[in-house]
N, C-alpha and C positions, 0 to 999 in steps of 0.2 A: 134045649128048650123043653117045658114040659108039652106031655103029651095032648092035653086040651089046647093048646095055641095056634092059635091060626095060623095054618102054614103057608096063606098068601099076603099076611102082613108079618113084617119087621121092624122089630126099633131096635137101637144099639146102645140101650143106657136112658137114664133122663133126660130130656131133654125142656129147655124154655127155650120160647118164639123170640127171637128168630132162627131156625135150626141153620140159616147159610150165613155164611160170614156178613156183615154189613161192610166188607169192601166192595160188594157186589148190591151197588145201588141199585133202587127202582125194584127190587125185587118183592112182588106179593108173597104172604103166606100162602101158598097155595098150592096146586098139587101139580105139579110140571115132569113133560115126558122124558124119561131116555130114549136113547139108541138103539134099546134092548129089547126084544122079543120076548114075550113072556109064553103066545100059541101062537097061530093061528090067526086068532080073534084080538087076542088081549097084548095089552103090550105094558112096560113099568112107567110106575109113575114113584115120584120123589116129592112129601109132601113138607114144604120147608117151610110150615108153620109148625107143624106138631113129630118131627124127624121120622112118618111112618116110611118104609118102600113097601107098595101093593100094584099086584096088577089089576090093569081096568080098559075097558071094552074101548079096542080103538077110535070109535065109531063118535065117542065122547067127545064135543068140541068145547067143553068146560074147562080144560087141563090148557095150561101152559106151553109155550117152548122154550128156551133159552139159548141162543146161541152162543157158542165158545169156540176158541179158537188154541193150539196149543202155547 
C-alpha cells in the first residue's frame, strides 16, 4: 500500500453496496463488529456497505452484531 494510506482502514478492490452476499438477508449497510481485537480500546468493525475494515472505539453502540454459526 502506499505510504500516505491509512493504516487503520482497508479495502480489497472496488467495491458496490452491498459488499455482503444477499444470501444473507436483513443485513444493513453498516458497520458490524468482529471477534477481533484491534487494542485495548478499540476493537474491528466490517463496513458492508462500502467493504472498509477499521478499528473503532468499543464503547461505540452505533455498530452492529451478526450472529453466525459454523
Amino acid at each position: 500500500m502506499p505510504d500516505d494510506y491509512p493504516t487503520s482502514t482497508y479495502y480489497c478492490g472496488t467495491y458496490t453496496a452491498p459488499t455482503i452476499s444477499n444470501l444473507f438477508s436483513n443485513t444493513l449497510l453498516r458497520g458490524y463488529w468482529s471477534s477481533s481485537v484491534y487494542s485495548a480500546t478499540d476493537g474491528w468493525i466490517s463496513d458492508f456497505g462500502n467493504g472498509a475494515t477499521l478499528n473503532n472505539n468499543k464503547t461505540d453502540s452505533s455498530m452492529y452484531v451478526r450472529c453466525v454459526s459454523p
